[in-house]
NUDREN-576610 format. One record per residue: x, z, y of N, C-alpha, C, CB in turn; residue in three letters; residue number from 1. Coordinates in steps of 0.1 Angstrom, whole numbers, plus 2048, in hexadecimal, padded with zeros to 3 digits. Glycine has a CB too. Layout:
N
    nX    nZ    nY   caX   caZ   caY    cX    cZ    cY   cbX   cbZ   cbY   code   pos
     X     Z     Y     X     Z     Y     X     Z     Y     X     Z     Y    ala   NUM
...
END
This chain:
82
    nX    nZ    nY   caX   caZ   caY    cX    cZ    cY   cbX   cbZ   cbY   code   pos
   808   800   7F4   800   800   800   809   800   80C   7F6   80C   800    unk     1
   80B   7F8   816   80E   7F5   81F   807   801   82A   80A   7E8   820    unk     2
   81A   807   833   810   810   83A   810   808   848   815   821   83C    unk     3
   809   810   855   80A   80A   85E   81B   80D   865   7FE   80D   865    unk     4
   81B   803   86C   826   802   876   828   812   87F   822   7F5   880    unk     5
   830   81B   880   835   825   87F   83E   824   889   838   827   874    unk     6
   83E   829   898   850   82A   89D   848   832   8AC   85C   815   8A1    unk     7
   850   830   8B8   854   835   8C3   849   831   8C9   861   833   8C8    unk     8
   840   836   8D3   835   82F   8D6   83E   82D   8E6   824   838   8D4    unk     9
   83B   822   8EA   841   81F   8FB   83D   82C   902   839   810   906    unk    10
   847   828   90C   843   835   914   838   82E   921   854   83D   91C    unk    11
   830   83C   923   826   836   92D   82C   833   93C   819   841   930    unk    12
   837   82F   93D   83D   82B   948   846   81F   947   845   835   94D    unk    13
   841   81A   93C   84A   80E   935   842   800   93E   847   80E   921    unk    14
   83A   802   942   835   7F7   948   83B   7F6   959   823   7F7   947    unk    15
   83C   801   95D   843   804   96A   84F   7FE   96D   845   813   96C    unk    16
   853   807   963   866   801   963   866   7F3   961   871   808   956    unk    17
   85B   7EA   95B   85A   7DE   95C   85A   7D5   967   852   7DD   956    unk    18
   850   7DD   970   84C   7D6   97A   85B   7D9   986   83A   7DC   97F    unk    19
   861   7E4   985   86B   7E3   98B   873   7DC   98A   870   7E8   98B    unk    20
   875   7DB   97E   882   7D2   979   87F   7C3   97B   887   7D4   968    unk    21
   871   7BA   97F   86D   7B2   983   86C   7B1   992   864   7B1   97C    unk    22
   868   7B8   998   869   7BE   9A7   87B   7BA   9AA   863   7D4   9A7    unk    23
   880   7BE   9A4   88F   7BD   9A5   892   7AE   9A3   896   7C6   99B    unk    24
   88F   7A9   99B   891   79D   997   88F   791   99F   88B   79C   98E    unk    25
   87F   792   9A4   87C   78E   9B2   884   78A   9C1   875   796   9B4    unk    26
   889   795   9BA   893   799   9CD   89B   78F   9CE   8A0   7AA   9D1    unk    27
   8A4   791   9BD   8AD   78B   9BD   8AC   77F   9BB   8B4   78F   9B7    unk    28
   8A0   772   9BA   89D   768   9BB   89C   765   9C8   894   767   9B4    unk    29
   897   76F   9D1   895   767   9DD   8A1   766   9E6   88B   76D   9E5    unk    30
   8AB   771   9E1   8B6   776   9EA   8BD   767   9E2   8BD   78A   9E7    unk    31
   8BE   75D   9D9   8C6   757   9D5   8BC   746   9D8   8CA   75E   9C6    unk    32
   8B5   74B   9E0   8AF   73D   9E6   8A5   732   9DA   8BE   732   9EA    unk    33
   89F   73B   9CC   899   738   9C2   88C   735   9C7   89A   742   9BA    unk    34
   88D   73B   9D2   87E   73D   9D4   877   734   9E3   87C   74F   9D6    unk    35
   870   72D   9E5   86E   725   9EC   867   72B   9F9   868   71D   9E6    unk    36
   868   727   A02   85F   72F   A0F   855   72B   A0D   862   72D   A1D    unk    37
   84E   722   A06   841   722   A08   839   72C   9F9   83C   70F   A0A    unk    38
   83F   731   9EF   83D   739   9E9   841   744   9E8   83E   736   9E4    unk    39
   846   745   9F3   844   758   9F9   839   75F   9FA   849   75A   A08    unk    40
   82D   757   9FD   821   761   9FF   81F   763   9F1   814   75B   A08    unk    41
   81B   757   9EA   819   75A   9DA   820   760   9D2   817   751   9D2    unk    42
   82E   765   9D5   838   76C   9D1   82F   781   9D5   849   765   9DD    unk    43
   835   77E   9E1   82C   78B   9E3   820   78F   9DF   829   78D   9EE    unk    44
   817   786   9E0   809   78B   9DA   807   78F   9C9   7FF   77E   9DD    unk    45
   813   785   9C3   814   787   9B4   81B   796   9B0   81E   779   9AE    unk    46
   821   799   9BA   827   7A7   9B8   821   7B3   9BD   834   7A8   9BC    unk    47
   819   7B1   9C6   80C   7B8   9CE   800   7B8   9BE   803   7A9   9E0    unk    48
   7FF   7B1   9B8   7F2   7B3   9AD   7FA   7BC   9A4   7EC   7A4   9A3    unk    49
   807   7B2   99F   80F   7BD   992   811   7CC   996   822   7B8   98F    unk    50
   817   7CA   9A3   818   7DE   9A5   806   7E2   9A7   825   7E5   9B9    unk    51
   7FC   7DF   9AB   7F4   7E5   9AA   7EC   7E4   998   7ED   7E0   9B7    unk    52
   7F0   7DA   990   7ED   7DB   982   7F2   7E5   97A   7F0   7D3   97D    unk    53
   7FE   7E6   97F   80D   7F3   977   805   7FE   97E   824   7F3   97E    unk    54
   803   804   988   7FC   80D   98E   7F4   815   986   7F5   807   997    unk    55
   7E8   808   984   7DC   80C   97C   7E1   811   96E   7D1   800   97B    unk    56
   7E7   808   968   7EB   809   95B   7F1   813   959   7F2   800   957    unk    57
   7FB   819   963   801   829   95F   7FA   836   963   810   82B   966    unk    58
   7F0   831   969   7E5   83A   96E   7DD   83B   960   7DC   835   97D    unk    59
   7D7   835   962   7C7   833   955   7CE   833   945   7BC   81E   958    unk    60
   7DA   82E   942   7DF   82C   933   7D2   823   92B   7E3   83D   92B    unk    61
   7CA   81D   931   7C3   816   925   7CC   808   924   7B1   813   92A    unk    62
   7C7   804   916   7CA   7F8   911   7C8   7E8   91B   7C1   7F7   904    unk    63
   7BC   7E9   920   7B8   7E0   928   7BE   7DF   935   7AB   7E1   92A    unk    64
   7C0   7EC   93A   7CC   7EC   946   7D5   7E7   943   7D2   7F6   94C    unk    65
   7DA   7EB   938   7EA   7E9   930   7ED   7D5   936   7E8   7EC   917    unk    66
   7E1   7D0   931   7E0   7C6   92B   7DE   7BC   93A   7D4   7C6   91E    unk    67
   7D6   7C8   93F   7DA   7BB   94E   7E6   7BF   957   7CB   7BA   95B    unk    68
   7EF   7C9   954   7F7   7C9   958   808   7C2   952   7F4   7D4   95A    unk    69
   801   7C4   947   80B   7B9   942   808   7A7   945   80B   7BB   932    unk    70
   7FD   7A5   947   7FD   795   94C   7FB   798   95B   7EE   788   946    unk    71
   7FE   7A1   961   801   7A0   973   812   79F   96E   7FA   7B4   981    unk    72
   81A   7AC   96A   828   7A6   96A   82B   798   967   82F   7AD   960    unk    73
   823   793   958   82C   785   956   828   77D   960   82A   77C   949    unk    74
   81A   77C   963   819   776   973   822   776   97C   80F   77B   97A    unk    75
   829   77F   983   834   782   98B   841   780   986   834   78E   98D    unk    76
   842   77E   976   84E   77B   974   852   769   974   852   782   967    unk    77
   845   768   96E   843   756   971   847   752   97F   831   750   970    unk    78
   843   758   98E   83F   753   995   851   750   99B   833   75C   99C    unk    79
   858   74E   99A   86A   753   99D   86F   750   992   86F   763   9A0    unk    80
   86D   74F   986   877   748   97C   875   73B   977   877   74F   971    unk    81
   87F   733   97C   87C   727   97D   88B   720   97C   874   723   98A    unk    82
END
């Protein structure tokens, strides 16, 4: 009988340190001219949703936060990696 999967459960701040370390990432796209002036506003606004998604998500701990806070990060990480 197969058991279930068994280990370290993330930490409830694992989505945070995400969005930092994307937050960071960002900077350094723009600081290296990655980033276009006319997608600066959509740059900002994409990191304006993620940090208010991570927010919720480390506030509330439900799954469905989890889940839109993880497609606000990759949203934000899309938006600069190119």
């Amino acid at each position: 009988m197969a058991r279930p999967f068994e280990g370290v459960p993330p930490s409830p701040n694992a989505r945070l340190y995400a969005y930092l370390i994307a937050h960071g990432m960002a900077r350094g796209a723009l600081m290296r001219g990655k980033v276009t002036p006319q997608n600066v506003q959509k740059l900002i606004s994409l990191d304006h949703n993620a940090q208010k998604a991570v927010l919720n998500a480390t506030r509330l701990q439900t799954s469905s936060e989890n889940r839109q806070a993880d497609a606000a990060i990759a949203a934000f990480l899309t938006s600069f990696d190119s």
